[in-house]
N, CA, C and O atoms as a Maestro MAE file, in Angstrom:
{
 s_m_m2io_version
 :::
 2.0.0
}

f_m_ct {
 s_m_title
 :::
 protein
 m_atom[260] {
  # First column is atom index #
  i_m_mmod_type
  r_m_x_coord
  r_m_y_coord
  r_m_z_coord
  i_m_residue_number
  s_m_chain_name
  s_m_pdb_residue_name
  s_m_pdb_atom_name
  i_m_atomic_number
  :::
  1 25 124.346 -43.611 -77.520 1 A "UNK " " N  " 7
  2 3 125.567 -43.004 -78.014 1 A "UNK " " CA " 6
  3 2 126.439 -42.619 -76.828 1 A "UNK " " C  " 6
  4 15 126.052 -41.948 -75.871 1 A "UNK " " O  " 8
  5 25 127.672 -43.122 -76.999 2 A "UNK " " N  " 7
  6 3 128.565 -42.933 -76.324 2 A "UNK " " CA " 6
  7 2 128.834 -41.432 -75.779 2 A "UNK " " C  " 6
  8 15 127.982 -40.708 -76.293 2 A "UNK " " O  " 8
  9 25 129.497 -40.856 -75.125 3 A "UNK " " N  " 7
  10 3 130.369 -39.612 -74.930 3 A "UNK " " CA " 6
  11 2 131.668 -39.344 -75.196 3 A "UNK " " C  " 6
  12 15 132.043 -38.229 -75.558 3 A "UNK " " O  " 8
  13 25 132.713 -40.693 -74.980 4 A "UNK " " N  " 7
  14 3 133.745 -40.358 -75.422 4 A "UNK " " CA " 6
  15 2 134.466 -40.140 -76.319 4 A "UNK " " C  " 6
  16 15 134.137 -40.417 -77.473 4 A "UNK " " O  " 8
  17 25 135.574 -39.615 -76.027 5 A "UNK " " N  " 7
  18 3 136.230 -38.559 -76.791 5 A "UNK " " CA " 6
  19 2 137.569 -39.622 -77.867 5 A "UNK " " C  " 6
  20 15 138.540 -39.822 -77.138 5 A "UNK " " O  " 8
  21 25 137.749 -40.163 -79.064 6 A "UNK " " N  " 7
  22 3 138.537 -40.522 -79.264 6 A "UNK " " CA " 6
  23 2 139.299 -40.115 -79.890 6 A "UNK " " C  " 6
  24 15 138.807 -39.418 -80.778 6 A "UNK " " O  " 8
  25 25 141.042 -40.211 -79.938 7 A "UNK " " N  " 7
  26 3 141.716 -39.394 -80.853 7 A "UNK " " CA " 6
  27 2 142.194 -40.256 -81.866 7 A "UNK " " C  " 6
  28 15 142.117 -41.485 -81.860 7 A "UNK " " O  " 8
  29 25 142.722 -39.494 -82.790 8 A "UNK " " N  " 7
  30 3 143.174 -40.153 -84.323 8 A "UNK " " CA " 6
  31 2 143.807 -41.219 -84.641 8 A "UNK " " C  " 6
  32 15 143.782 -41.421 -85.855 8 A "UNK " " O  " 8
  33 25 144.497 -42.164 -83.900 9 A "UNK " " N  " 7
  34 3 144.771 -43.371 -83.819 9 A "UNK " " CA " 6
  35 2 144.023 -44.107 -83.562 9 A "UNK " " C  " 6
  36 15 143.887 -45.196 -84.120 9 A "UNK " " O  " 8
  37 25 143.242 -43.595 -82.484 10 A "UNK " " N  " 7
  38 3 142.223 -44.647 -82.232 10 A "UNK " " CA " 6
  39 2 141.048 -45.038 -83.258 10 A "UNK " " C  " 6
  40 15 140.795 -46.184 -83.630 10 A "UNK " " O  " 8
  41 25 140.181 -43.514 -83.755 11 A "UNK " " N  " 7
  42 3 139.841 -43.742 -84.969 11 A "UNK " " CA " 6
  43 2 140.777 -44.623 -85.739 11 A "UNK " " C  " 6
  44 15 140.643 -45.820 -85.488 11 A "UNK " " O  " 8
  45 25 141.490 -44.377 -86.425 12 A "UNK " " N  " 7
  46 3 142.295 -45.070 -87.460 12 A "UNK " " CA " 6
  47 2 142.366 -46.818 -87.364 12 A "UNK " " C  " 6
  48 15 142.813 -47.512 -88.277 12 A "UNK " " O  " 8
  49 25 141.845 -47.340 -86.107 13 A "UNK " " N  " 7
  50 3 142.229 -48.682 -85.601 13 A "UNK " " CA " 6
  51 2 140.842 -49.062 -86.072 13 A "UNK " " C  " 6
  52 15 140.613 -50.058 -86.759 13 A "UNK " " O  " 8
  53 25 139.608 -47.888 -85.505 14 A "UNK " " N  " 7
  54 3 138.038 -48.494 -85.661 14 A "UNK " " CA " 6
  55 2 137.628 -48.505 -87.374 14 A "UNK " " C  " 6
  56 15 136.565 -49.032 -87.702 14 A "UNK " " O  " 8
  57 25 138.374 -48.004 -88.239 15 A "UNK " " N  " 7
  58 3 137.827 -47.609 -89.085 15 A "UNK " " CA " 6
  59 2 138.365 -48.515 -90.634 15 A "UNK " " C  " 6
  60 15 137.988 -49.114 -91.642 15 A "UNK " " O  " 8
  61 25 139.742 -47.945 -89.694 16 A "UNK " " N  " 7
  62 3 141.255 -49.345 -90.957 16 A "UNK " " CA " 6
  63 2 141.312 -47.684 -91.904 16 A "UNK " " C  " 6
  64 15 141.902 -47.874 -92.967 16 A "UNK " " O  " 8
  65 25 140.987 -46.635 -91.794 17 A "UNK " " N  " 7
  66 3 141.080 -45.341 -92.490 17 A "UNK " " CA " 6
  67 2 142.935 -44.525 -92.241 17 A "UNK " " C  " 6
  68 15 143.398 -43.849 -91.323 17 A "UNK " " O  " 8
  69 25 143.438 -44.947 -93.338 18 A "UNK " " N  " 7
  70 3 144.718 -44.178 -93.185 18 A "UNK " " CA " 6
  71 2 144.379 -42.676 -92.835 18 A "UNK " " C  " 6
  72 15 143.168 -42.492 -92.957 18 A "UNK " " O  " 8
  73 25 145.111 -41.460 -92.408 19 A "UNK " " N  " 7
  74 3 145.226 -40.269 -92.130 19 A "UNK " " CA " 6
  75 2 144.612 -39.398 -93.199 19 A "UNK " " C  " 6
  76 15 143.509 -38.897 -92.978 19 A "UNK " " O  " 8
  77 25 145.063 -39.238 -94.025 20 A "UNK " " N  " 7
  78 3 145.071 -38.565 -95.476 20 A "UNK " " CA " 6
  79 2 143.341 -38.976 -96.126 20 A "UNK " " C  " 6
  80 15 142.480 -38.148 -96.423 20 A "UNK " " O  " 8
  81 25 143.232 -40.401 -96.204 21 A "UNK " " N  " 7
  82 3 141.667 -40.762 -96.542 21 A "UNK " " CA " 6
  83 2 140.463 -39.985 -95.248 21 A "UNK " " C  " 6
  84 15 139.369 -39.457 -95.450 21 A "UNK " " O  " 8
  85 25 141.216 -40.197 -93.947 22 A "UNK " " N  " 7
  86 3 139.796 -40.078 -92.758 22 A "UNK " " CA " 6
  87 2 139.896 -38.244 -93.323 22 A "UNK " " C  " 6
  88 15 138.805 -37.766 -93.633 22 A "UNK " " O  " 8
  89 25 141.125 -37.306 -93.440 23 A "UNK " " N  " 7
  90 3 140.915 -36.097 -93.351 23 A "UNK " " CA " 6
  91 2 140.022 -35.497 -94.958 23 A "UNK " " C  " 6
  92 15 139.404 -34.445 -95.123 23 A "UNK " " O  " 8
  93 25 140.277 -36.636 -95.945 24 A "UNK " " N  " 7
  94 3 139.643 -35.911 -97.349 24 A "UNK " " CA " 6
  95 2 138.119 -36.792 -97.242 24 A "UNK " " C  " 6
  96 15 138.328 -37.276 -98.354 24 A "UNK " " O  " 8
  97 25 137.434 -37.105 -97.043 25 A "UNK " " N  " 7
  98 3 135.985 -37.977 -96.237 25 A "UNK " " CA " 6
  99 2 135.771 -36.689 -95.206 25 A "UNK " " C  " 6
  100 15 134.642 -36.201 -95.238 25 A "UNK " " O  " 8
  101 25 136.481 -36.241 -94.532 26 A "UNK " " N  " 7
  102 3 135.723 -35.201 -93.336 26 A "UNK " " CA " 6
  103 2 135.549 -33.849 -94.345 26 A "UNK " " C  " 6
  104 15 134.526 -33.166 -94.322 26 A "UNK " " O  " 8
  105 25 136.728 -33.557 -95.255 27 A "UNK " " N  " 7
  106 3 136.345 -32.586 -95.919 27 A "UNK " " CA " 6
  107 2 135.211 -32.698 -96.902 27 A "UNK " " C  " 6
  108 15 134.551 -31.687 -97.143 27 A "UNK " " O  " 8
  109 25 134.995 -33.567 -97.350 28 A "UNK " " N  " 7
  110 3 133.924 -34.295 -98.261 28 A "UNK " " CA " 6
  111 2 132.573 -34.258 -98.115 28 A "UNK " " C  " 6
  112 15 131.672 -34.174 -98.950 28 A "UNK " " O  " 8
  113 25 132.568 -34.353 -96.621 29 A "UNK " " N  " 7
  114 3 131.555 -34.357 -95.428 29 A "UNK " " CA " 6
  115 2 131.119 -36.368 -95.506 29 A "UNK " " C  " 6
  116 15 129.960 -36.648 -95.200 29 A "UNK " " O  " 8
  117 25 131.700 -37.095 -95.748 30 A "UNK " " N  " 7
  118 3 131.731 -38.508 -95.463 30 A "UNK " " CA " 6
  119 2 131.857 -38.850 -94.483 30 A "UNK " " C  " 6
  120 15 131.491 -39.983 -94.171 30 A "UNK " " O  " 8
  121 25 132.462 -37.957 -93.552 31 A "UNK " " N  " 7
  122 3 132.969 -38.084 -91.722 31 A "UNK " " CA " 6
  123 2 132.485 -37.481 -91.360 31 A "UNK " " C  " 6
  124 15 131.934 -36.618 -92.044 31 A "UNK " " O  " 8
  125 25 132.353 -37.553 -89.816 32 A "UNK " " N  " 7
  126 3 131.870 -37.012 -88.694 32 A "UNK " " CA " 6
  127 2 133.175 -35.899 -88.724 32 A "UNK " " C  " 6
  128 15 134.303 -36.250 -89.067 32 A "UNK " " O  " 8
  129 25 132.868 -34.632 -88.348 33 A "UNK " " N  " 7
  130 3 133.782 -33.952 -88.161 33 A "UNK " " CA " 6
  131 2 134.622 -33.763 -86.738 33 A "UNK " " C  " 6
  132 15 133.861 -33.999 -85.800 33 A "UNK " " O  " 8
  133 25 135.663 -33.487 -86.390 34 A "UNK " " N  " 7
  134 3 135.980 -33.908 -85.110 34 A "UNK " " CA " 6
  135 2 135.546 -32.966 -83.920 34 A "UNK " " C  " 6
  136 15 134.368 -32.616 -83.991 34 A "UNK " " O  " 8
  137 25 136.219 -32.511 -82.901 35 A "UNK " " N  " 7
  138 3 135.859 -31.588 -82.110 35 A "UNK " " CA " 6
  139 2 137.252 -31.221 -81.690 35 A "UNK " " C  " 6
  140 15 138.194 -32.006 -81.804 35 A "UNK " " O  " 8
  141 25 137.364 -29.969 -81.185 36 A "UNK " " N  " 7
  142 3 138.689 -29.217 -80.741 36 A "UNK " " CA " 6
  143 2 138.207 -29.591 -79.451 36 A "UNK " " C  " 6
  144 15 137.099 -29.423 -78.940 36 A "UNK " " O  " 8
  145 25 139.543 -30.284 -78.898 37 A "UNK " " N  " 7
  146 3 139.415 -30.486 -77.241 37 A "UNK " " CA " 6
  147 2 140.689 -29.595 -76.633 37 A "UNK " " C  " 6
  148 15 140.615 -29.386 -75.422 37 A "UNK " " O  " 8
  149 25 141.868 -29.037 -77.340 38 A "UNK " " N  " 7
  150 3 142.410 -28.284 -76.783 38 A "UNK " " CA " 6
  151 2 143.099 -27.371 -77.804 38 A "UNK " " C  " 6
  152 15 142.453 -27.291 -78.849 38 A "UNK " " O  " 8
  153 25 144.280 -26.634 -77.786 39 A "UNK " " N  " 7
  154 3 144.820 -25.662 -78.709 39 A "UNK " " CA " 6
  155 2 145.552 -26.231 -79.614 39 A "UNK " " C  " 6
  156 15 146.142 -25.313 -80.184 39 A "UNK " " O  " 8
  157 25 145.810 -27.096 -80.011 40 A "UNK " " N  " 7
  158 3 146.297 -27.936 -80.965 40 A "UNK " " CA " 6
  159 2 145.608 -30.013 -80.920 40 A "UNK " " C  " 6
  160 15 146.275 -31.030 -81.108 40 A "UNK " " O  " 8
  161 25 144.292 -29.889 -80.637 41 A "UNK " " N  " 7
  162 3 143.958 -31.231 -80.163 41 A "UNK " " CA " 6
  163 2 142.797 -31.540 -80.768 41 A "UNK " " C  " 6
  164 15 141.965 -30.633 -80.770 41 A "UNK " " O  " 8
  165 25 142.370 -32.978 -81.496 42 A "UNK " " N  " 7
  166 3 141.280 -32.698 -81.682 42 A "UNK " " CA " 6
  167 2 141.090 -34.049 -81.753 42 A "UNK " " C  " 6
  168 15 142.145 -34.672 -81.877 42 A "UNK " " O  " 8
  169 25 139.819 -34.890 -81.703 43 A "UNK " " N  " 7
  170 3 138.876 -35.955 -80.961 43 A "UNK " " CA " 6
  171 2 138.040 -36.140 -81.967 43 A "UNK " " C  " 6
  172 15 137.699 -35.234 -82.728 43 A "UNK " " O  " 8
  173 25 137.685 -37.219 -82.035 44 A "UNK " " N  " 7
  174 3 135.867 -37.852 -82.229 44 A "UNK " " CA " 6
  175 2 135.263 -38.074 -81.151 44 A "UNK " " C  " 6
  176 15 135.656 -38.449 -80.046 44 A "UNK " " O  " 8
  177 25 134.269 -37.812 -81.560 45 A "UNK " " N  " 7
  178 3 132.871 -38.454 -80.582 45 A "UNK " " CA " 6
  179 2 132.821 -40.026 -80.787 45 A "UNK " " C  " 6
  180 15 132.664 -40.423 -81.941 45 A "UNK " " O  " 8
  181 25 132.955 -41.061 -79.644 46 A "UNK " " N  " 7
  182 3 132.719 -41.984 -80.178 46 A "UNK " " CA " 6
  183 2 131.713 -42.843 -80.489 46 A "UNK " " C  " 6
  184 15 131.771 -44.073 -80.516 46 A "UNK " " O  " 8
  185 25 130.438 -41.869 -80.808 47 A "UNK " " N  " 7
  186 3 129.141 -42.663 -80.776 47 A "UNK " " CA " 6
  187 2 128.913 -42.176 -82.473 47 A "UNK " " C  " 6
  188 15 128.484 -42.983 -83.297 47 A "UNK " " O  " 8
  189 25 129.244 -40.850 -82.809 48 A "UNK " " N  " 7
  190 3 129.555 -40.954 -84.340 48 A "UNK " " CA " 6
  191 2 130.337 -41.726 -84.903 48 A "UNK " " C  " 6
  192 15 129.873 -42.282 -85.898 48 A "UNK " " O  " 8
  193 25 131.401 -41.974 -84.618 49 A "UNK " " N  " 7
  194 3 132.305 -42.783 -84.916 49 A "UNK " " CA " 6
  195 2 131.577 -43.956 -85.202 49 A "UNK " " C  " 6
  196 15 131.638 -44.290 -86.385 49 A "UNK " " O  " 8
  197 25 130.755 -44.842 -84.294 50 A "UNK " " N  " 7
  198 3 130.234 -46.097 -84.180 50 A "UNK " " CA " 6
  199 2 129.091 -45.813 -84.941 50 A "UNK " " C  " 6
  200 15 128.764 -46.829 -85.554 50 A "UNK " " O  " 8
  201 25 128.261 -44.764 -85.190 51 A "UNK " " N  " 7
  202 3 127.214 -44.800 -86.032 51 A "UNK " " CA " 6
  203 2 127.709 -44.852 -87.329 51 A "UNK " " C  " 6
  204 15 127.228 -45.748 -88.024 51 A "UNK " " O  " 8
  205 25 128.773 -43.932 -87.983 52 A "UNK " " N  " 7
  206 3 129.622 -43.758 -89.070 52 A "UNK " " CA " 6
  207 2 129.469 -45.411 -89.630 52 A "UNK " " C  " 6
  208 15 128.757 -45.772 -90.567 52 A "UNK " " O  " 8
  209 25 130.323 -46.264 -88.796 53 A "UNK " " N  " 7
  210 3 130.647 -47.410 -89.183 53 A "UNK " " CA " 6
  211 2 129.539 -48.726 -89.271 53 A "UNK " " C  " 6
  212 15 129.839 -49.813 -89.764 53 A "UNK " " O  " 8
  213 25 128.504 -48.467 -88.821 54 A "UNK " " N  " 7
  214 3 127.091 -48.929 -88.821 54 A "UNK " " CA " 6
  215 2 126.424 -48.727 -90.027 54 A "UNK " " C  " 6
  216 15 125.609 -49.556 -90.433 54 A "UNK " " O  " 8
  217 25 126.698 -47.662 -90.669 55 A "UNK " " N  " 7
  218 3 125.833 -47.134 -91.576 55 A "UNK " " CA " 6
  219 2 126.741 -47.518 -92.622 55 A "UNK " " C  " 6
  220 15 126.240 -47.582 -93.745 55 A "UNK " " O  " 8
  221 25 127.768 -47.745 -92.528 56 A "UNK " " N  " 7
  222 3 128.955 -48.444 -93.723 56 A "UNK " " CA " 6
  223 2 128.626 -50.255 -93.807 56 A "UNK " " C  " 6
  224 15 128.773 -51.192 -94.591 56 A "UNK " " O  " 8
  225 25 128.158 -50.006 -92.596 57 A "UNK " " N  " 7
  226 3 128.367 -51.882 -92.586 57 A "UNK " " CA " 6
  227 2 126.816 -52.475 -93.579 57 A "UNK " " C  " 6
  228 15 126.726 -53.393 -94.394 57 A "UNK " " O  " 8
  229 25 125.609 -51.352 -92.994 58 A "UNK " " N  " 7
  230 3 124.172 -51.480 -93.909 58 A "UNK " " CA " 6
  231 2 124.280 -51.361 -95.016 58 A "UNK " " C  " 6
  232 15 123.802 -52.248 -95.723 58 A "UNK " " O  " 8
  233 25 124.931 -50.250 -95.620 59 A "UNK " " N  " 7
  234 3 124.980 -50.061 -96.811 59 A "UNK " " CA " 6
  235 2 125.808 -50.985 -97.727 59 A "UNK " " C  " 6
  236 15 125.656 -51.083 -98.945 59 A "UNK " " O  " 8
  237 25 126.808 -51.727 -96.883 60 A "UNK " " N  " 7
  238 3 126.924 -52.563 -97.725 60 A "UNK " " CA " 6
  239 2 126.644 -54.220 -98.165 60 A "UNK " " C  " 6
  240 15 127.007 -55.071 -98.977 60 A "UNK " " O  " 8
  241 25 125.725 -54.005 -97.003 61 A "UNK " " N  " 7
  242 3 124.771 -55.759 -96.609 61 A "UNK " " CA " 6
  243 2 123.556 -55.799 -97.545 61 A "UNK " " C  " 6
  244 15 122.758 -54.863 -97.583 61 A "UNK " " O  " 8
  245 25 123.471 -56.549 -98.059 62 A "UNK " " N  " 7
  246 3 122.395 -56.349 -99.369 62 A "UNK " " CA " 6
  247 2 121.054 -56.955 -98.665 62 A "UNK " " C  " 6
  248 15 121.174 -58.030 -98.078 62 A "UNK " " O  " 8
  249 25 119.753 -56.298 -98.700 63 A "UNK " " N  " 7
  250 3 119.223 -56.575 -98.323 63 A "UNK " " CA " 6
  251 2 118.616 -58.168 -98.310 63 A "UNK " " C  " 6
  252 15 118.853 -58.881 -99.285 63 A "UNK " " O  " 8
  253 25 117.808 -58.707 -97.143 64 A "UNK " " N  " 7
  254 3 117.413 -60.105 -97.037 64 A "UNK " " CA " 6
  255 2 115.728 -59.950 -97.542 64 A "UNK " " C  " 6
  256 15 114.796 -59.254 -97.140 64 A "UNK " " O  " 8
  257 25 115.891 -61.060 -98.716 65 A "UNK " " N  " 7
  258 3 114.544 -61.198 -99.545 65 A "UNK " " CA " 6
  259 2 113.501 -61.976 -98.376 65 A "UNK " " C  " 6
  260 15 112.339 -62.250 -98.673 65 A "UNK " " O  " 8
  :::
 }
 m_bond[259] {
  # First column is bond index #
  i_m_from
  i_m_to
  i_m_order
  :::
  1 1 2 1
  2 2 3 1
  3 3 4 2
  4 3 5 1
  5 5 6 1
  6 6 7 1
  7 7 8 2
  8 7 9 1
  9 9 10 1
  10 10 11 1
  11 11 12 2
  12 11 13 1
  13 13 14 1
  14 14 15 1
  15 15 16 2
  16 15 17 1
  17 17 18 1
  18 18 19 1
  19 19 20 2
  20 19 21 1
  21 21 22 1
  22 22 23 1
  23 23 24 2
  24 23 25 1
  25 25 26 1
  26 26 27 1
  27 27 28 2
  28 27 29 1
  29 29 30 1
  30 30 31 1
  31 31 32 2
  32 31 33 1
  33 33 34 1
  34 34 35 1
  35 35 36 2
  36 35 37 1
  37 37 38 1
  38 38 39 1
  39 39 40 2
  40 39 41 1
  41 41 42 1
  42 42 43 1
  43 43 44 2
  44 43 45 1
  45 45 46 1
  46 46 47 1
  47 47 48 2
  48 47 49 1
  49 49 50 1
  50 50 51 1
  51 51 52 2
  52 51 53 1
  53 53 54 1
  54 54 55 1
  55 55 56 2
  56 55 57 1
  57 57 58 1
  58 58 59 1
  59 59 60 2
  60 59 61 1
  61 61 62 1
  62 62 63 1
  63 63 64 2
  64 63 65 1
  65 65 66 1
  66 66 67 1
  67 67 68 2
  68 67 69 1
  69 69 70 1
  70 70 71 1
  71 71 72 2
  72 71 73 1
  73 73 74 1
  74 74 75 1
  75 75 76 2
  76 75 77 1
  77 77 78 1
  78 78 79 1
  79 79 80 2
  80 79 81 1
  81 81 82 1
  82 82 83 1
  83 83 84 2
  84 83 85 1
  85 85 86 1
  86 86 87 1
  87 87 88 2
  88 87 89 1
  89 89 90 1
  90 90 91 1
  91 91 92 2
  92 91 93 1
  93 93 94 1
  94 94 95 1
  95 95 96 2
  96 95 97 1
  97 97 98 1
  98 98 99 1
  99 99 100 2
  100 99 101 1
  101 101 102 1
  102 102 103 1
  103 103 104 2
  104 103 105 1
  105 105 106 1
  106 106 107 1
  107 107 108 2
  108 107 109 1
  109 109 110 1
  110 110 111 1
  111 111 112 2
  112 111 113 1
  113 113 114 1
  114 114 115 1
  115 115 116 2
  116 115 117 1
  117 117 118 1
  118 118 119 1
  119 119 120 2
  120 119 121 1
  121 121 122 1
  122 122 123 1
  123 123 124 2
  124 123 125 1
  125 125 126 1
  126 126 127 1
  127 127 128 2
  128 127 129 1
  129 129 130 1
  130 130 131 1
  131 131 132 2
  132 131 133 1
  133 133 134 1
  134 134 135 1
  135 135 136 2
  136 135 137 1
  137 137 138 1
  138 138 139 1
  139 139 140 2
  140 139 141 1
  141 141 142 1
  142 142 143 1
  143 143 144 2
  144 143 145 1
  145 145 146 1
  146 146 147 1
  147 147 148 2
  148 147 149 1
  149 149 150 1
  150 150 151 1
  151 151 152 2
  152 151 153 1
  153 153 154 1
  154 154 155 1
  155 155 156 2
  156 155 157 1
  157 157 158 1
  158 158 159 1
  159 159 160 2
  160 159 161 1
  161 161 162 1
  162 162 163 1
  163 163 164 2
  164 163 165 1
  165 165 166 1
  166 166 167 1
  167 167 168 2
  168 167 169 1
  169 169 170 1
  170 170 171 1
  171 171 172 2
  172 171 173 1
  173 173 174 1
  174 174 175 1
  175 175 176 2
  176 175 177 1
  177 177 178 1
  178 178 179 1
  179 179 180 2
  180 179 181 1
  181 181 182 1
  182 182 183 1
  183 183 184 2
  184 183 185 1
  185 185 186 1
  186 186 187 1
  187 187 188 2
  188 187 189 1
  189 189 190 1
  190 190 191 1
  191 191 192 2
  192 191 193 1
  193 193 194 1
  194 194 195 1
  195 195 196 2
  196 195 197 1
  197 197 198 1
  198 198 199 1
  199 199 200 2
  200 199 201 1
  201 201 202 1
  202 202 203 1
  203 203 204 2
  204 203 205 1
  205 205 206 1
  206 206 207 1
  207 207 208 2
  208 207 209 1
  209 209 210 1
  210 210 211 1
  211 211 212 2
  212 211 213 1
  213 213 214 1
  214 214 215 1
  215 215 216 2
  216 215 217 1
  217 217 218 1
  218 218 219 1
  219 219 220 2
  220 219 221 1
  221 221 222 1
  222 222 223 1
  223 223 224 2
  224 223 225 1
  225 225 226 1
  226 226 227 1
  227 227 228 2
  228 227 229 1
  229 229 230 1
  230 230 231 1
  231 231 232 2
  232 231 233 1
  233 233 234 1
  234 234 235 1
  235 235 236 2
  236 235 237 1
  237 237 238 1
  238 238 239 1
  239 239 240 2
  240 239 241 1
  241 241 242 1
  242 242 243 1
  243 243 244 2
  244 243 245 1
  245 245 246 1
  246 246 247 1
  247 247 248 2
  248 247 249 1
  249 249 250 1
  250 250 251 1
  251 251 252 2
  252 251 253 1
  253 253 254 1
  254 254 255 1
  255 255 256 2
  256 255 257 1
  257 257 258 1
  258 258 259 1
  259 259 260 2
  :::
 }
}
């Protein structure tokens, strides 16, 4: 798992998640929640981020008989 820090566009590029969907999924608890990096700033982790989307990609690969 990564360390870095990504912000909300960038999510939005990894995910294809408009604004409004990534923030009602975090309230939901469907998302990784972000982190405050400054007084009005806030980030993903980008190794949640990449696990997030891993676990979207399994769940929807049907298993091999």
């Amino acid at each position: 798992m990564t360390d870095r820090i990504l912000r909300r566009p960038e999510v939005q590029n990894k995910t294809g998640l408009p604004t409004s969907t990534l923030y009602a999924m975090i309230a939901e608890g469907r998302f990784p929640r972000p982190v405050k990096i400054g007084k009005r700033a806030v980030g993903w982790l980008e190794g949640q981020v990449e696990s997030w989307i891993s676990e979207c990609v399994a769940s929807a690969t049907p298993p091999l008989n």
